[in-house]
DOSEGU-505319 format. One record per atom (N, C-alpha, C): x, y, z; atom name; residue number from 1. Coordinates in Angstrom, 1 decimal. Example, Ala and Ser with C-alpha at 12.3 -4.5 7.8 and 13.67 -1.06 7.14 Angstrom:
// DOSEGU-505319
13.2;-5.7;7.8;N;1
12.3;-4.5;7.8;CA;1
13.2;-3.3;7.8;C;1
12.8;-2.2;7.1;N;2
13.7;-1.1;7.1;CA;2
12.9;0.0;7.9;C;2
// end
This chain:
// DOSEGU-505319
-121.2;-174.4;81.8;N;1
-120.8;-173.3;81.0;CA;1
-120.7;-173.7;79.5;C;1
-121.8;-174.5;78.7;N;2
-122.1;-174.8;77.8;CA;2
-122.5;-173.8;76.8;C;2
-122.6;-173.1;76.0;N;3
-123.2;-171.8;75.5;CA;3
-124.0;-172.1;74.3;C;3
-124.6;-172.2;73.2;N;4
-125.4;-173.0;72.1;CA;4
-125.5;-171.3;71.2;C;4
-125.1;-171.8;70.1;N;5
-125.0;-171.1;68.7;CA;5
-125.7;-171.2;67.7;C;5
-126.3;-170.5;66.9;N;6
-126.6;-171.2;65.6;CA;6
-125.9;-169.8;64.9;C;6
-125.1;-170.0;64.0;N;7
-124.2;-169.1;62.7;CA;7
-125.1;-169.0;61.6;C;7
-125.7;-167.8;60.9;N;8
-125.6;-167.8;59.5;CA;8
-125.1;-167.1;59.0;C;8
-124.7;-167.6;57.8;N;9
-123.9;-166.8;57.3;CA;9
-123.8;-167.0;55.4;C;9
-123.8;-165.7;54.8;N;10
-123.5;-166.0;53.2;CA;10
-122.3;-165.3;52.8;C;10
-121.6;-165.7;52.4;N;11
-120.4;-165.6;52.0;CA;11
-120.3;-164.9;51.0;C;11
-121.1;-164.7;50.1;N;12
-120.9;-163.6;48.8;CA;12
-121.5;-162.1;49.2;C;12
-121.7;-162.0;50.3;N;13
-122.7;-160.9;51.1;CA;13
-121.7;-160.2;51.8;C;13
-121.3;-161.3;52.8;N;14
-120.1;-161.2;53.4;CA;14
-120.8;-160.5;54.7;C;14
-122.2;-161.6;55.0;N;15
-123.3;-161.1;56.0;CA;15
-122.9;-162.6;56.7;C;15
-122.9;-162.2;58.2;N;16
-123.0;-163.2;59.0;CA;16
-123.6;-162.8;60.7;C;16
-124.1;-163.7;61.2;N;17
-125.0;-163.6;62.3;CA;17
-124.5;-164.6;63.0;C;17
-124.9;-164.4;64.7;N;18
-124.7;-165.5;65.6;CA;18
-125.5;-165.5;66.5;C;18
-126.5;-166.6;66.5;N;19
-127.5;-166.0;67.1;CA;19
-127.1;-167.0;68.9;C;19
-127.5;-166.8;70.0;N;20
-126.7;-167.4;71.3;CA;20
-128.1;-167.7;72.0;C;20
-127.7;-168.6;73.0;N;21
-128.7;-168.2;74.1;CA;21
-127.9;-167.8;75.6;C;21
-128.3;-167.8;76.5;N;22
-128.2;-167.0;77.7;CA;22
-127.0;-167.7;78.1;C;22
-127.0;-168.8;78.0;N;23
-125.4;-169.1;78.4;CA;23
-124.3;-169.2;77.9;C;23
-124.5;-168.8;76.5;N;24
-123.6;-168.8;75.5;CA;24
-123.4;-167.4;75.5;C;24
-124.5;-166.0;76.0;N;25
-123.8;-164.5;76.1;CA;25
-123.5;-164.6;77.4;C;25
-123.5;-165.4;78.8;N;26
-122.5;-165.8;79.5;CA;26
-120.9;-166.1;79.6;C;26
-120.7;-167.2;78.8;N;27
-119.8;-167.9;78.6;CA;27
-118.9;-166.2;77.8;C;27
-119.5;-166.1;76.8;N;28
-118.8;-164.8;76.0;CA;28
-118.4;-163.5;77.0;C;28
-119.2;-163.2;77.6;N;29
-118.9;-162.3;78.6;CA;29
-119.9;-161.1;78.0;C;29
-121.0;-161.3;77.1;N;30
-121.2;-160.4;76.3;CA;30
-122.6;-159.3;78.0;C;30
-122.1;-158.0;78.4;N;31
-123.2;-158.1;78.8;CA;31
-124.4;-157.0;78.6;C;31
-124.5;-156.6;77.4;N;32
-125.8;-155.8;77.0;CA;32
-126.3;-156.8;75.9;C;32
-127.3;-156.8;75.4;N;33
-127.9;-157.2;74.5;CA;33
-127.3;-157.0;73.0;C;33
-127.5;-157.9;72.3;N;34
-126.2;-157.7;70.5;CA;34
-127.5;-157.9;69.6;C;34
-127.6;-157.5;68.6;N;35
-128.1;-157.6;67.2;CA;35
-127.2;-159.8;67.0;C;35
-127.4;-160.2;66.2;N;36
-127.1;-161.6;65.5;CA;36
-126.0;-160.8;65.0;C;36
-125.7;-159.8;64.3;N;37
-124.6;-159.2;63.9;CA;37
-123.6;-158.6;64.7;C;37
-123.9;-157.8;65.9;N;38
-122.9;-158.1;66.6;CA;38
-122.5;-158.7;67.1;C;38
-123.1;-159.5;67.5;N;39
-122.9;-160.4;68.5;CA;39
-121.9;-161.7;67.4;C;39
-121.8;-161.6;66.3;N;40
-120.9;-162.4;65.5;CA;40
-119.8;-161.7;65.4;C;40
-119.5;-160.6;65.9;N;41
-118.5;-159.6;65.3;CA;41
-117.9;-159.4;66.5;C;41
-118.6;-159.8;67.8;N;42
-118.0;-160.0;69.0;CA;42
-117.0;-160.6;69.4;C;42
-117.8;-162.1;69.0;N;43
-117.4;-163.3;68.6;CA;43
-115.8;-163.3;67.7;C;43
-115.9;-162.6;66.9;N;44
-114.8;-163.0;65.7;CA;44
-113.7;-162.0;65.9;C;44
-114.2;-160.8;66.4;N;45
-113.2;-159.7;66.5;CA;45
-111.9;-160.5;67.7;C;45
-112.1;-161.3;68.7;N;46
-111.7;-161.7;70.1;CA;46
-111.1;-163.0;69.3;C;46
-110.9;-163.7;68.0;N;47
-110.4;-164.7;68.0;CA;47
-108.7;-164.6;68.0;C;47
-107.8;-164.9;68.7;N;48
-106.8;-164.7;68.6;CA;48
-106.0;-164.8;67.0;C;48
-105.1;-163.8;67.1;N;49
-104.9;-163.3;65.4;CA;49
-104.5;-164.9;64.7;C;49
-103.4;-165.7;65.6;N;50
-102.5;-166.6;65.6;CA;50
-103.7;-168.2;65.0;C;50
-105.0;-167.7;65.2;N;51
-105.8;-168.8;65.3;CA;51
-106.6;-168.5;64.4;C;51
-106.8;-167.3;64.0;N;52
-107.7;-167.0;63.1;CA;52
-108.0;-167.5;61.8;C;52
-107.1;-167.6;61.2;N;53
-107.1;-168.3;59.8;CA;53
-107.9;-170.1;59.9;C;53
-107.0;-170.6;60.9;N;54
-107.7;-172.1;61.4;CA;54
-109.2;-172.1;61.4;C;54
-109.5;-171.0;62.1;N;55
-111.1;-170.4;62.8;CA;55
-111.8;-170.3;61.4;C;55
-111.3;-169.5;60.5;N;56
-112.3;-169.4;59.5;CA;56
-112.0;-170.4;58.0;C;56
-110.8;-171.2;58.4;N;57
-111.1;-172.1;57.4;CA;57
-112.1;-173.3;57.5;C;57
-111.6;-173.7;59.3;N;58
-113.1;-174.6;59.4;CA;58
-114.8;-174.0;59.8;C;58
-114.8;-172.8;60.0;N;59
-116.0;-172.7;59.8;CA;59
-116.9;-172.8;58.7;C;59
-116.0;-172.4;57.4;N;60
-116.8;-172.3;56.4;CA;60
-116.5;-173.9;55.4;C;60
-115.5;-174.9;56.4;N;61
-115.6;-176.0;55.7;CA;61
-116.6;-177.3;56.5;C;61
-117.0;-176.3;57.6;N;62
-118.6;-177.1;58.5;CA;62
-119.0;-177.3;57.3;C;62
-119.5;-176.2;56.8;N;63
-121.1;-177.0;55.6;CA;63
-120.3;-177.8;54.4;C;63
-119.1;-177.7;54.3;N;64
-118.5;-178.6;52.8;CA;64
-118.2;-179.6;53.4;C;64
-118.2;-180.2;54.8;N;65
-117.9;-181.3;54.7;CA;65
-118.9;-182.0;55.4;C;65
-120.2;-181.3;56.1;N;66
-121.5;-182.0;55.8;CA;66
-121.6;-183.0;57.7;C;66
-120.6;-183.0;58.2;N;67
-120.2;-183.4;59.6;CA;67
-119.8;-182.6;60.4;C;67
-120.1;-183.1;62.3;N;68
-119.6;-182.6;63.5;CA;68
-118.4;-181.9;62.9;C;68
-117.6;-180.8;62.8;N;69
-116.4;-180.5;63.3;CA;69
-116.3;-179.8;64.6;C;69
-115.2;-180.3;65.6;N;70
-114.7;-179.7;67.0;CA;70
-113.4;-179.0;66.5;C;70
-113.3;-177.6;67.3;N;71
-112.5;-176.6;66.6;CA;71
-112.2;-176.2;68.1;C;71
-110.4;-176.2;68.9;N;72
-109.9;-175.9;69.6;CA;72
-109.0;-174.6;69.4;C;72
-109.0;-173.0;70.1;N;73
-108.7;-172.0;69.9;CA;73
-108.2;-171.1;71.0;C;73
-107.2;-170.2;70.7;N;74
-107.7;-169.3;71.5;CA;74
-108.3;-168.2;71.6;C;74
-108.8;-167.5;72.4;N;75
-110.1;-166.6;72.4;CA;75
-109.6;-165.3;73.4;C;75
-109.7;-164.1;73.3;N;76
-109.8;-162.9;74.3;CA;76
-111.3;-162.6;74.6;C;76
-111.5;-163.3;75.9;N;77
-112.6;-162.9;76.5;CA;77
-112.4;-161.7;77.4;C;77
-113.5;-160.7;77.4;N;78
-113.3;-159.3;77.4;CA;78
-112.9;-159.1;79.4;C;78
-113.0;-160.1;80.0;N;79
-112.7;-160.3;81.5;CA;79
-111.5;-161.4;81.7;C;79
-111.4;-162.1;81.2;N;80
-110.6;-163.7;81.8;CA;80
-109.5;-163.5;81.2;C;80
-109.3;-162.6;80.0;N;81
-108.2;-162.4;79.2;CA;81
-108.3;-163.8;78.3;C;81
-106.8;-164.2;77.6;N;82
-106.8;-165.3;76.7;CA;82
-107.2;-166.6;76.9;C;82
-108.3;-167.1;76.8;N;83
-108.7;-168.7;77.0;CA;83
-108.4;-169.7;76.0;C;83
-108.9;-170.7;76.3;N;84
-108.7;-171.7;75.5;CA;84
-110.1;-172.0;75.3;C;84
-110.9;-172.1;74.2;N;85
-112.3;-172.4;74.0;CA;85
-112.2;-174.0;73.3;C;85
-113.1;-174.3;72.8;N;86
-113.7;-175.5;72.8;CA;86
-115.1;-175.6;71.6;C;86
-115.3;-175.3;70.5;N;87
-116.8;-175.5;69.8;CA;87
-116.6;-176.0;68.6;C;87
-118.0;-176.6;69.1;N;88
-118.2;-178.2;67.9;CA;88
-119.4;-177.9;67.4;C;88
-119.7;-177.8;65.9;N;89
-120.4;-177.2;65.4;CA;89
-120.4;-178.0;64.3;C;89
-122.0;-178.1;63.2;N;90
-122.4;-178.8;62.1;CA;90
-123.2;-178.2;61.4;C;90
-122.9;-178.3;59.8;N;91
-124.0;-177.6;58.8;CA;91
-125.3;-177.9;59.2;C;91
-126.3;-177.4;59.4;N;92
-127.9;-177.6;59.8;CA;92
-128.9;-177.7;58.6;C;92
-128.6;-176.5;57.8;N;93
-129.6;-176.5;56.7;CA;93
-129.0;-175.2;55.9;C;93
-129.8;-174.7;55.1;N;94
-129.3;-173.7;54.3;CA;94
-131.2;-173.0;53.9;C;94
-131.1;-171.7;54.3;N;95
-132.1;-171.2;54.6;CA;95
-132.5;-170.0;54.2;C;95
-133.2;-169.7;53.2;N;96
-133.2;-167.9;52.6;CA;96
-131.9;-167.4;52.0;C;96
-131.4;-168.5;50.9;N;97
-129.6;-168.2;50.5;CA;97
-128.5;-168.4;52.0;C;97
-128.8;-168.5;53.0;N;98
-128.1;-168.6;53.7;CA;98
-127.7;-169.9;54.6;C;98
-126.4;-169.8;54.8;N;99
-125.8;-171.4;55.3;CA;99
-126.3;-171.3;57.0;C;99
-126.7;-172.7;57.4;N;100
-127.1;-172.2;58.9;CA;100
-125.9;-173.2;59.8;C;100
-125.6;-173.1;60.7;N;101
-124.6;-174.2;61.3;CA;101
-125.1;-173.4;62.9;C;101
-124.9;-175.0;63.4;N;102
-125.3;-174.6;65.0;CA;102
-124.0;-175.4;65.6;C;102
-124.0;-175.2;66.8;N;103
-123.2;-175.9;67.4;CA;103
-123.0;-175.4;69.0;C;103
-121.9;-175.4;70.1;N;104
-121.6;-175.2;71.1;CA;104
-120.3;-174.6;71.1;C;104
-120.1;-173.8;72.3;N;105
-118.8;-172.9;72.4;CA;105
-118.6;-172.7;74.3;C;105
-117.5;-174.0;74.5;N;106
-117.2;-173.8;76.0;CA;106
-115.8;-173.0;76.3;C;106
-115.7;-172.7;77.3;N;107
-114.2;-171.9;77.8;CA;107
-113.6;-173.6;78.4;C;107
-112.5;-173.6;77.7;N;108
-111.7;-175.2;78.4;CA;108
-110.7;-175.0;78.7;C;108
-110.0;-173.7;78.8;N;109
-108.7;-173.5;79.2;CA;109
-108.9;-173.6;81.0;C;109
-110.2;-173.5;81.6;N;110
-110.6;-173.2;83.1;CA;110
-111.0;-174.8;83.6;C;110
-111.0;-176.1;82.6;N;111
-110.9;-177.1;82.9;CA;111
-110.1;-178.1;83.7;C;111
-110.5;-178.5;84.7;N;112
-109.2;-179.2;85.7;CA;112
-109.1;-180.8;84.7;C;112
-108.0;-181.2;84.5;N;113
-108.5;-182.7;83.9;CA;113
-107.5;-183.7;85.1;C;113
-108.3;-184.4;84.9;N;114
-107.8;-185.9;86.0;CA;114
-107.4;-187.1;85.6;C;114
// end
C-alpha cells in the first residue's frame, strides 16, 4: 500500500497539482478519476487541521532544503476515518516556473510493529 506522487506546485500562483498512480488513488481512497488539481485538493482538504501547518511548512521546505524529507501526519481518509500516514518526499527539479517534488504516501496508522 505504497502510493507514488509527484507535487507541482508555484507558490505565487497559488497553483498546485498531484499527480498519483493507481496505488496512491488507492491508498487515498480517491474513487472517480481527479484532474492533478483535484486530486491535490483532495489530498490537502483531509489533512487534519491540528497537522496542517506542520504539512505545509515542510512541503514547501522539500525544495529549500534540497533533501529526502519524511513527514508523519494525520489524515481523514474518506472510509477508514483518521489515519496515521507516512510520506517521504524530495525536490526533483523545477519545471515551466514550477517546483516539482515526488515522493511516497503510505497509511501507517494500519501497521502492526514487532
Amino acid at each position: 500500500g505504497v502510493g507514488l506522487w509527484v507535487v507541482r506546485y508555484q507558490e505565487e500562483t497559488g497553483r498546485f497539482e498531484m499527480h498519483v498512480d493507481e496505488t496512491m488513488e488507492r491508498v487515498l481512497g480517491i474513487e472517480s478519476k481527479l484532474t492533478p488539481r483535484e486530486c491535490y485538493q483532495f489530498w490537502y482538504d483531509r489533512i487534519h487541521p491540528d497537522w496542517l501547518e506542520y504539512v505545509k511548512n515542510n512541503v514547501s521546505g522539500i525544495s529549500k532544503r534540497r533533501k529526502v524529507v519524511q513527514l508523519e501526519y494525520k489524515w481523514m481518509h474518506p472510509t477508514l476515518g483518521e489515519v496515521v500516514v507516512r510520506s517521504s518526499g524530495r525536490h526533483s527539479m523545477t519545471c515551466d516556473g514550477m517546483v516539482v517534488l515526488e515522493g511516497y504516501h503510505r497509511i501507517f496508522s494500519n501497521i502492526e510493529e514487532v
